[in-house]
KOLKOLNU-738388 format. One record per residue (C-alpha): x negated, y negated, z. Coordinates in steps of 0.02 Angstrom, whole numbers, padded with zeros to 5 digits, always signed. Last residue first. Layout:
// KOLKOLNU-738388
XYZ;...
// end
This chain:
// KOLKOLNU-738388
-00667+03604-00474;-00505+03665-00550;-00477+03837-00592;-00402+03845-00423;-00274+03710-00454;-00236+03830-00626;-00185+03970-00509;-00079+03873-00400;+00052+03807-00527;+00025+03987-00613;+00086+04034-00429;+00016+04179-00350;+00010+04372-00359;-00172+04430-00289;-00137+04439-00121;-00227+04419+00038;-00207+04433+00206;-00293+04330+00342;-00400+04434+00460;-00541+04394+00373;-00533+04215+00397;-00496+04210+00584;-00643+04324+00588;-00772+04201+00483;-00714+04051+00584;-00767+04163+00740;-00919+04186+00676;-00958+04014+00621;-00905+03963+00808;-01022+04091+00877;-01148+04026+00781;-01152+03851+00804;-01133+03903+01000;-01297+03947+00988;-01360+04125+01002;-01540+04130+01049;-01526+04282+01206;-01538+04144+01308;-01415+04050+01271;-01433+03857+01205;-01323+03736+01297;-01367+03585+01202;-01482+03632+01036;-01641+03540+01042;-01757+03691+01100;-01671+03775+00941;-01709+03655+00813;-01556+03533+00754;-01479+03592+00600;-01345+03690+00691;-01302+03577+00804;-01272+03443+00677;-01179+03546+00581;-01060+03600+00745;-01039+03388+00759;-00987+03384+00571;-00852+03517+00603;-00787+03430+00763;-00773+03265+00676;-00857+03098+00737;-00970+03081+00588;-00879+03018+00426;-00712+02925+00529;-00805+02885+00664;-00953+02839+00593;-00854+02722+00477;-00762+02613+00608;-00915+02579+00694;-00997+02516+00531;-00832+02414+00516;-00885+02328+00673;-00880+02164+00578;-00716+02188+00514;-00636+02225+00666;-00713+02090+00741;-00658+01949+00607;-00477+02019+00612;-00454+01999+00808;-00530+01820+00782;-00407+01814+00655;-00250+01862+00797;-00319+01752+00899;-00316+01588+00795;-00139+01610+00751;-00168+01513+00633;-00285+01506+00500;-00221+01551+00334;-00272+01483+00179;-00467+01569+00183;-00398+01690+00320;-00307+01774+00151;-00436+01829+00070;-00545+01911+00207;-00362+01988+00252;-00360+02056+00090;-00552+02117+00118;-00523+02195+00298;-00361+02297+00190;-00469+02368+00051;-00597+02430+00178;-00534+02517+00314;-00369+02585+00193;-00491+02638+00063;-00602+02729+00202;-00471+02810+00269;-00403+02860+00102;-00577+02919+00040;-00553+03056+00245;-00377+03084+00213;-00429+03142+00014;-00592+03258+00080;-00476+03344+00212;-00336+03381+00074;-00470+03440-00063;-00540+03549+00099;-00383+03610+00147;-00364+03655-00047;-00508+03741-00065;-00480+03846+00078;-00314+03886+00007;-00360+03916-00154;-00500+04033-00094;-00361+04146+00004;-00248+04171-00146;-00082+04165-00091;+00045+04289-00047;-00038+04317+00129;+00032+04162+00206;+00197+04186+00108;+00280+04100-00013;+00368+03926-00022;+00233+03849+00081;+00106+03842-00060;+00211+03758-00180;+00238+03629-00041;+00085+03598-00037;+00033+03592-00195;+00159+03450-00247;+00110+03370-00070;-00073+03364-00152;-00013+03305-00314;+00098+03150-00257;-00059+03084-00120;-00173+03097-00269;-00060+02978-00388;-00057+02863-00254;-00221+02885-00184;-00272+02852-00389;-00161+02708-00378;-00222+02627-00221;-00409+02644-00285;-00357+02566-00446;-00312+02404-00350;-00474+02418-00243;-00573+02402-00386;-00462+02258-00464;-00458+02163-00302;-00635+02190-00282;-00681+02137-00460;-00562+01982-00459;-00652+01914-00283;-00842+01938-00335;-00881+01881-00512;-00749+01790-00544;-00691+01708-00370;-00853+01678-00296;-00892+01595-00458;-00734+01491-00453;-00746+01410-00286;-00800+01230-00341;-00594+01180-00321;-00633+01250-00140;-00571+01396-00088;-00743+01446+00021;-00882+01300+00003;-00978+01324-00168;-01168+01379-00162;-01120+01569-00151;-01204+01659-00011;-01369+01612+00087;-01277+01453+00090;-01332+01313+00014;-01415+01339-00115;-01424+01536-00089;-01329+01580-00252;-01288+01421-00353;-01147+01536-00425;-01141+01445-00598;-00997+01523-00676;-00846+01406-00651;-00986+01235-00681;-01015+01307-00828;-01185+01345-00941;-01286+01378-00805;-01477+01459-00840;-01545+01506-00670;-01371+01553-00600;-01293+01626-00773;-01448+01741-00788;-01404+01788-00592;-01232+01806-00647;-01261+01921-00770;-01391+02049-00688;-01278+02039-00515;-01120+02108-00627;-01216+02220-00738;-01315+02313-00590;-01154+02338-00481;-01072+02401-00652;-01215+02522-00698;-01248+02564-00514;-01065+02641-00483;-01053+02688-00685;-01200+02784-00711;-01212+02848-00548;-01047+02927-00559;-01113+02998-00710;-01266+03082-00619;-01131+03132-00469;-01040+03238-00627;-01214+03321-00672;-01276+03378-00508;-01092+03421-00463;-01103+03542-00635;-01282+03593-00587;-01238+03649-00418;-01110+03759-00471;-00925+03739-00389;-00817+03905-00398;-00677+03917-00483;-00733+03883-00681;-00663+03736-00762;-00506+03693-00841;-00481+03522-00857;-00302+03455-00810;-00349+03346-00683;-00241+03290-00533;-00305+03364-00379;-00517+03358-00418;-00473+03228-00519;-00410+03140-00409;-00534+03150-00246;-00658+03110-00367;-00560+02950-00427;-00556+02905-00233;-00731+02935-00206;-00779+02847-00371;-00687+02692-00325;-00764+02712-00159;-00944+02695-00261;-00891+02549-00334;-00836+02442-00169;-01016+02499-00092;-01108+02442-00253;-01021+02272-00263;-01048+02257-00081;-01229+02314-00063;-01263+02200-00224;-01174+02040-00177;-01281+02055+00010;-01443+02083-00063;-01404+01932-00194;-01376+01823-00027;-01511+01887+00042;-01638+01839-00098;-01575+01670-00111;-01602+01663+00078;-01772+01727+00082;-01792+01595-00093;-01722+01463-00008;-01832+01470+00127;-01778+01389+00314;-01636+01529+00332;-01543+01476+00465;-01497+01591+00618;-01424+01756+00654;-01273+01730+00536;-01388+01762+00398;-01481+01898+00436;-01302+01986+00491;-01250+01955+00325;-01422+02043+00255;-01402+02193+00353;-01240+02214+00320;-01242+02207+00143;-01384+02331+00153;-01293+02453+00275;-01132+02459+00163;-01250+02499+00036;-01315+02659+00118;-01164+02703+00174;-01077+02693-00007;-01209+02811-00085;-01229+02945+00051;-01069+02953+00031;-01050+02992-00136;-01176+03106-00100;-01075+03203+00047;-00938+03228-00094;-01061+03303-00224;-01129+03413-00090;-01250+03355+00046;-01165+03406+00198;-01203+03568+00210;-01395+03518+00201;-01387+03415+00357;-01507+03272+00364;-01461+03149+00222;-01280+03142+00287;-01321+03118+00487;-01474+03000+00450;-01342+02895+00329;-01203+02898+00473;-01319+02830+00607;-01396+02688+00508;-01213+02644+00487;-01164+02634+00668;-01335+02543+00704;-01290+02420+00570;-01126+02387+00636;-01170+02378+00805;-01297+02223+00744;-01138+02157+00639;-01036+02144+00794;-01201+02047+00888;-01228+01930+00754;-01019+01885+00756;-01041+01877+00958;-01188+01745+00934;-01085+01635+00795;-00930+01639+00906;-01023+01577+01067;-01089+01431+00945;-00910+01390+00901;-00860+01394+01107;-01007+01276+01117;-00902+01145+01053;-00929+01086+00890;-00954+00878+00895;-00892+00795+00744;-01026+00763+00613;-01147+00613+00586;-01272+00610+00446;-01452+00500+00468;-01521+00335+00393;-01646+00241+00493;-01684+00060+00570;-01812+00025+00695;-01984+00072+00641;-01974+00290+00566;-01909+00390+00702;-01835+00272+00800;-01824+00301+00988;-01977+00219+01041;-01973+00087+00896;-01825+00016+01004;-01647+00080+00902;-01546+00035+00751;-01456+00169+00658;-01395+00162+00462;-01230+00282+00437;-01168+00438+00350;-01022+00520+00387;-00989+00700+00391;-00835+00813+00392;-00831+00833+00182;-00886+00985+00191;-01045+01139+00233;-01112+01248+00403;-01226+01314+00486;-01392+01263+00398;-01309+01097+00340;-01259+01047+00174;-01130+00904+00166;-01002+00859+00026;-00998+00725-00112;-00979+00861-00261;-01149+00856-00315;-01218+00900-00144;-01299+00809-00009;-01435+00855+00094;-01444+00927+00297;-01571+00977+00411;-01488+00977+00583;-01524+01189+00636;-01713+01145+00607;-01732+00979+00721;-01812+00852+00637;-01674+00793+00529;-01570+00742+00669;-01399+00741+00640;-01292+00645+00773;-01148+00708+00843;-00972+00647+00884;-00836+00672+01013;-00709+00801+01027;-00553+00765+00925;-00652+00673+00778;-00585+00534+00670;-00698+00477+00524;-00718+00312+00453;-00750+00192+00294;-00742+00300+00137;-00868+00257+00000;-00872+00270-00178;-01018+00266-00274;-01037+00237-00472;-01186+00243-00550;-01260+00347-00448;-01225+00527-00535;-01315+00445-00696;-01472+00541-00677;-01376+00708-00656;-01519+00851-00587;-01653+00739-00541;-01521+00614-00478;-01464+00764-00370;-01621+00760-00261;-01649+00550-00264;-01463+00539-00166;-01494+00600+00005;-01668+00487-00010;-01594+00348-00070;-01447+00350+00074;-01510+00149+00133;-01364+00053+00232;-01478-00112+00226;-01482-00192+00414;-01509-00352+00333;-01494-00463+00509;-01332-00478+00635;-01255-00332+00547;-01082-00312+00669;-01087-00172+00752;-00989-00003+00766;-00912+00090+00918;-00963+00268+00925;-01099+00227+01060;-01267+00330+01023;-01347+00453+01120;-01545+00482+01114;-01581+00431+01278;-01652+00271+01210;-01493+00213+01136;-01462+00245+00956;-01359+00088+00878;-01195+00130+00745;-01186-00010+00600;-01078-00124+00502;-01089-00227+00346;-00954-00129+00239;-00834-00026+00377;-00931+00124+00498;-00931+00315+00479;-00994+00304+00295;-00915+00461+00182;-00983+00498+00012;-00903+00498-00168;-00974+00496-00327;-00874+00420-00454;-00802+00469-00618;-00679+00313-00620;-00538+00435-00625;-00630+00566-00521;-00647+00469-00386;-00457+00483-00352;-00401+00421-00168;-00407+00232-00248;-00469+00073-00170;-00555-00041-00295;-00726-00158-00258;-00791-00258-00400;-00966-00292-00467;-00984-00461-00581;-01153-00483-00662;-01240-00619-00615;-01407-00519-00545;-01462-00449-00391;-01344-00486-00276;-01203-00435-00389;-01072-00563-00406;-00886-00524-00309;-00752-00447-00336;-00611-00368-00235;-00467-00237-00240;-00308-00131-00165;-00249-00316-00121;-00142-00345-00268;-00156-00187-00372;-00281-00103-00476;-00249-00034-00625;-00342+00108-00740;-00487+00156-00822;-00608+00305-00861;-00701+00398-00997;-00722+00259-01134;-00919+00239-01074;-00883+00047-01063;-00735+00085-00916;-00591-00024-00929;-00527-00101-00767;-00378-00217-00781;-00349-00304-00602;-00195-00355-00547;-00140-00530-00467;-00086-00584-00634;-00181-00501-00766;-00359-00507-00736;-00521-00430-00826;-00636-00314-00785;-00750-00228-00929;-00859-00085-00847;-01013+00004-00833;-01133-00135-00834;-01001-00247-00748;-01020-00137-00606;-00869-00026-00509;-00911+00005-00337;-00746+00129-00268;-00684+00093-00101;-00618+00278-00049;-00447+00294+00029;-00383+00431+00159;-00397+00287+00280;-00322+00133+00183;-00417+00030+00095;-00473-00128+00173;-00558-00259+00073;-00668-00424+00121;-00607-00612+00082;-00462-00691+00015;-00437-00804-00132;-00251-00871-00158;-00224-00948-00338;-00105-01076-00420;-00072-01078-00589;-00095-01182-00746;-00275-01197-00762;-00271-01005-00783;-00428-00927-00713;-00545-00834-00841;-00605-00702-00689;-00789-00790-00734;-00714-00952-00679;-00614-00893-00532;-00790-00817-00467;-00871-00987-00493;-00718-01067-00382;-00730-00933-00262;-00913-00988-00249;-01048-00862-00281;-01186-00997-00350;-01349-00926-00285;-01422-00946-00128;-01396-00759-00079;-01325-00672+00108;-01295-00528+00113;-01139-00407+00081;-01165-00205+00087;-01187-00066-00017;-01366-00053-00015;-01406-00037-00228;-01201-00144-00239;-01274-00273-00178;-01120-00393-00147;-01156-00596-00130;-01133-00703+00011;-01131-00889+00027;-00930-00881+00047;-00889-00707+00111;-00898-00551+00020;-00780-00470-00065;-00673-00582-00137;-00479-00557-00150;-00352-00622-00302;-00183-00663-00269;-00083-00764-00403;+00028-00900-00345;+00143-00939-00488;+00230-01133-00543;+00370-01124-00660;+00511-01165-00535;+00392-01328-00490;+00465-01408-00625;+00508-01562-00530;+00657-01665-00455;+00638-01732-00294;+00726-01901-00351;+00877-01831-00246;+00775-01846-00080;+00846-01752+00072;+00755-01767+00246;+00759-01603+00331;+00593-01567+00233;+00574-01374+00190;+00394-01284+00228;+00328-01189+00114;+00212-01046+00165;+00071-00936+00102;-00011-00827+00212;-00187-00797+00313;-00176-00706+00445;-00223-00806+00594;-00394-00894+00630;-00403-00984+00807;-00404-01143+00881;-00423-01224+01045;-00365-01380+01092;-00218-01350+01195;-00174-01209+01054;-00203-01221+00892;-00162-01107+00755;-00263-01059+00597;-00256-01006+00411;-00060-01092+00344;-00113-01095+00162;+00011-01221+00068;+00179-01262-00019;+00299-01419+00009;+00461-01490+00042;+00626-01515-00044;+00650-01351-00128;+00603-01228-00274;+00536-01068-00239;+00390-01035-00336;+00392-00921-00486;+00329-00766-00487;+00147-00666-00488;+00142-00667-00277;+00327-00611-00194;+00309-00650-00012;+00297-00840+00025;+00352-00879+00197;+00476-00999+00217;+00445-01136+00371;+00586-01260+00419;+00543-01411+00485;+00613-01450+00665;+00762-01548+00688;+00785-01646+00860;+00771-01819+00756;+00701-01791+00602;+00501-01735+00526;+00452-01784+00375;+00364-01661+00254;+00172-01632+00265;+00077-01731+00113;+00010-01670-00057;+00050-01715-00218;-00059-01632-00365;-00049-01625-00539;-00070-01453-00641;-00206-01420-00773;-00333-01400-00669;-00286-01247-00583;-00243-01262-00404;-00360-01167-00286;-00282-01119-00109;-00382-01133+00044;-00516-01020+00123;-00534-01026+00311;-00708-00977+00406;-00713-01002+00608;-00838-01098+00685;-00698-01211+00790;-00798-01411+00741;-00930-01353+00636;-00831-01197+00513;-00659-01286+00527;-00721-01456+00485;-00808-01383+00334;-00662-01295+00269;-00544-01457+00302;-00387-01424+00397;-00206-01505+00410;-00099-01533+00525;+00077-01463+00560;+00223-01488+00722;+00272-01437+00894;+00292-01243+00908;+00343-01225+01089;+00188-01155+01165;+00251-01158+01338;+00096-01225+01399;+00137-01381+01258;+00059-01430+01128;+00082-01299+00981;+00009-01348+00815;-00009-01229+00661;-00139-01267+00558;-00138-01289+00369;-00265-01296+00243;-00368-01410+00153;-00506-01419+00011;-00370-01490-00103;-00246-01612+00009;-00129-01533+00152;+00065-01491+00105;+00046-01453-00087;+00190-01514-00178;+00115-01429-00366;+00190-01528-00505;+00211-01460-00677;+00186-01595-00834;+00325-01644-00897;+00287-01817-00891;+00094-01806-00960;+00151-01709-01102;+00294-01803-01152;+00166-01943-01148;+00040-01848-01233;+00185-01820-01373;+00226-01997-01384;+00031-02030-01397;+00007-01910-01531;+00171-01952-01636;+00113-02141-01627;-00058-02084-01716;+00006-02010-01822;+00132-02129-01886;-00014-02249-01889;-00116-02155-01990;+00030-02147-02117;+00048-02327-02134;
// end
């Protein structure tokens, strides 16, 4: 008695089952789509049919995909009935993941049109099309039905290999019904399976393997959860695709997203979409526009990526890609043959070039006649934007500036170590800066010339050129403390200068100027060949024959730390101490101009007149150099109006000229240089062997002499002259 009453409750409820089950009024039958009919010239819309995939691909060899009902859910297809002078009314389904629309009609794919016979493939999208026949039995629960959208990379008979990055063609089972089966399809809904992805421009496609990470579905979004617990996230409807791996029966899926980081991706540019590819023509051009693989032309960038897997051996695992690149001027191919094309990737997705380094690259396989290939018929190079030979022009007038420079500065240092008067303490500071102005200049002329093929020459002259600036910034910080103390100190010291006391002050300003130039390179070369940060490995010479990282990039810290921050801090001191300087000296002077010329000791005011000469001459220099670098700083953000930083750039690279000018071209350093010369080099020599170097020291002498003097002066004055 009791089996029976269970065994009537299970059939009742299978019957309740079986009667409520959802029905799915689908126009064409499974394996179908619809096609859009138009008979007439004037392509008055006329009425539906229905296509079969495999009718479509041998009759009008075009591919359609239609929908996929779960199993679950009973089928009744047919296209509503047309009445008399009323055409059936088409709804197009926008909203995927809800409930269908309910109405007297039907649901389906509409994939094609046809026109007097000939068809072709429209955009595929879901539409219902309303009977104008009513039928009050039409009662369903079709309300709970859901389309969900899911998209396939590849199309049907392909599989994605994610080791080549593009779709070919495998005998294995990579259905969209398999790949709704590993997806864990819900037998109760309805799916949509496209094919292919397009992200938009500024969008990488991102190759995300089942090895790495756990996809699931929720809807028409896809869950990604990365294995290594350091990454995952959603994907939208139609910002994604899967497919099976070509190699194996793993799932691999496609996501468009402008973060790499997020998946912890590495990131390159490809100048044509997934499956496409650029061909060389024998004159050695190419055509821009793209075509379509006919065989496995296999988009191959091993040997960019082999260098850095040496370094990271996981940076691989996950590539992103982003399809296209849009250039003002035309395109050029790299060719690694030629010395000024040699390229390689870096860490961070950019290019390396010998003249330049970014993200304005793409890379992409070439086809060509075995003449023009380097290696068979199919090979792997860069493309950049053409650079007009305007940006060559600049490169050559940049070497030249720096040449002048050089000469300028080559000048000045003969001058200073040749003339005796001008080797004080104040001529060796000098001597100091010059000379390492001329190294880093030197070494950045060097290396705008042409590229450095060694990367230990240009590791070498990249260090040469931190040095000679870190030196040359340091030793104006000890002109312009010099300068103040010798206005501003309080030390008591005897009135006339001995040679051993500047002998012993320029050793400490050695100390420091070389100590901290010494420290800084010392440090961050140790830091180079042993990193221990990203922010303080300088990768010296790696790329450029500078710091590795491209100018304020989010890879720019090193330049910043160890280069930026010390100059700005060097020349911020300098601008207080010609601050501080500038309100001492007019304290003095105007001391000195409340009594009278003869009322004032005559060796104060000499030295004071040279104090005041030496301070214009540091504050020059400060001003020449302090404000090129700020505007260095600031060209990095700032680059328009073009002119006026092209104005900029020369100034600064003729700042050798700038600095013989201000050290040499002087009318007491010119009668120095006369008088060091020998005789039978001395312009306008007399004859009886007095030089005009002499007459002018004797008439210096005279003016001096005739000068009163007077012992009573101002304590304020007295203790400046007890000051050395």
């Amino acid at each position: 008695m009791h089996l029976l009453i269970v065994l009537s409750a299970i059939v009742y409820a299978s019957v309740d089952i079986v009667q409520g089950a959802n029905v799915f009024h689908k126009c064409c039958p499974n394996n179908h789509s619809l096609m859009k009919v138009f008979d007439d010239e004037s392509f008055n819309f006329s009425s539906y049919k229905c296509l079969d995939r495999e009718s479509a691909w041998n009759d009008y060899n075009i591919t359609i995909t239609p929908l996929f009902v779960g199993k679950n859910l009973s089928v009744e297809d047919g296209i509503p009935e047309t009445c008399d002078d009323v055409p059936i009314e088409e709804v197009t389904v926008l909203d995927f993941d809800s409930p269908l629309q309910v109405f007297n009609g039907c649901h389906d794919r509409l994939v094609a049109e046809l026109y007097n016979g000939t068809v072709k493939t429209v955009p595929p999208s879901i539409i219902g099309l309303k009977s104008c026949v009513k039928k009050e039995d039409n009662k369903t629960s079709e309300d709970n039905l859901i389309i969900h959208k899911y998209r396939k990379c590849c199309p049907r008979g392909q599989s994605y290999d994610s080791n080549f990055h593009l779709c070919r063609e495998s005998e294995v089972n990579n259905s969209e019904e398999w790949l709704l089966k590993r997806l864990k399809m819900n037998d109760n809904d309805i799916y949509e399976v496209d094919t292919g992805l397009d992200c938009a421009a500024d969008e990488y496609g991102l190759e995300l393997r089942q090895r790495f990470f756990s996809l699931r579905t929720d809807g028409s979004t896809l869950k990604i959860f990365s294995k290594k617990g350091d990454g995952s996230g959603d994907a939208d409807e139609g910002q994604w695709c899967v497919d099976r791996e070509f190699s194996s029966s793993e799932l691999v899926a496609r996501v468009c997203s402008s973060n790499c980081t997020q998946y912890g991706a590495f990131c390159v540019r490809k100048c044509c979409p997934i499956g496409y590819h650029y061909n060389l023509k024998s004159s050695g051009s190419f055509d821009v526009k793209c075509l379509l693989n006919e065989d496995d032309v296999l988009f191959n960038i091993s040997h960019y990526t082999k260098p850095l897997l040496h370094e990271n051996p996981e940076i691989t695992d996950i590539m992103g890609f982003r399809i296209g690149m849009q250039c003002s001027s035309g395109y050029e191919m790299l060719n690694q043959s030629v010395e000024r094309d040699q390229h390689h990737l870096k860490p961070d997705g950019s290019l390396s070039s010998p003249s330049w380094i970014g993200g304005g690259y793409c890379f992409e396989a070439f086809t060509c006649d075995n003449r023009s290939c380097p290696d068979g018929n199919t090979f792997i190079t860069a493309v950049k934007c053409y650079e007009s030979p305007a940006n060559e022009l600049k490169f050559q007038i940049s070497f030249v500036f720096l040449a002048i420079s050089n000469v300028f500065l080559a000048l000045t240092l003969l001058v200073y170590i040749s003339v005796p008067e001008l080797r004080n303490l104040h001529g060796r500071n000098i001597i100091s800066h010059v000379s390492m102005m001329l190294l880093a200049y030197c070494c950045l002329a060097r290396a705008k010339h042409s590229y450095v093929a060694d990367n230990t020459v240009c590791t070498l002259i990249g260090y040469g050129m931190y040095f000679g600036f870190m030196a040359a910034f340091a030793w104006l910080n000890v002109m312009c403390f010099d300068i103040w103390w010798k206005f501003g100190s309080l030390i008591s010291v005897q009135p006339v200068r001995k040679a051993s006391s500047e002998l012993r002050r320029f050793l400490w300003y050695s100390l420091y100027a070389w100590g901290i130039t010494i420290l800084f390179t010392v440090v961050m070369l140790i830091l180079d060949k042993y990193p221990v940060s990203d922010y303080l490995d300088a990768n010296m010479g790696k790329d450029y024959c500078w710091f590795g990282s491209p100018p304020n990039s989010q890879e720019d810290w090193p330049h910043y730390i160890f280069f930026v921050i010390p100059m700005g801090l060097e020349i911020s001191i300098n601008f207080v101490l010609w601050v501080l300087t500038a309100r001492y000296c007019a304290k003095v002077k105007s001391e000195m101009q409340r009594f009278q010329t003869g009322s004032v000791d005559n060796s104060v005011k000499k030295r004071f007149i040279a104090d005041r000469a030496m301070y214009m001459l540091t504050g020059k220099l400060w001003i020449l150099m302090g404000v090129s670098w700020i505007f260095e700083i600031l060209a990095t953000t700032i680059s328009r109006p073009w002119w006026f930083w092209a104005g900029v750039n020369a100034i600064n690279e003729l700042q050798g000229l700038s600095i013989f000018i201000i050290l040499v071209m002087k009318p007491k350093v010119y009668h120095l240089i006369k008088k060091t010369l020998p005789s039978w080099m001395k312009p306008g020599a007399q004859e009886d062997g007095t030089s005009p170097s002499a007459t002018m020291l004797t008439t210096f002498q005279s003016q001096s002499s005739s000068m009163g003097e007077q012992t009573n002066t101002q304590p304020s004055l007295q203790n400046y002259a007890k000051q050395s």
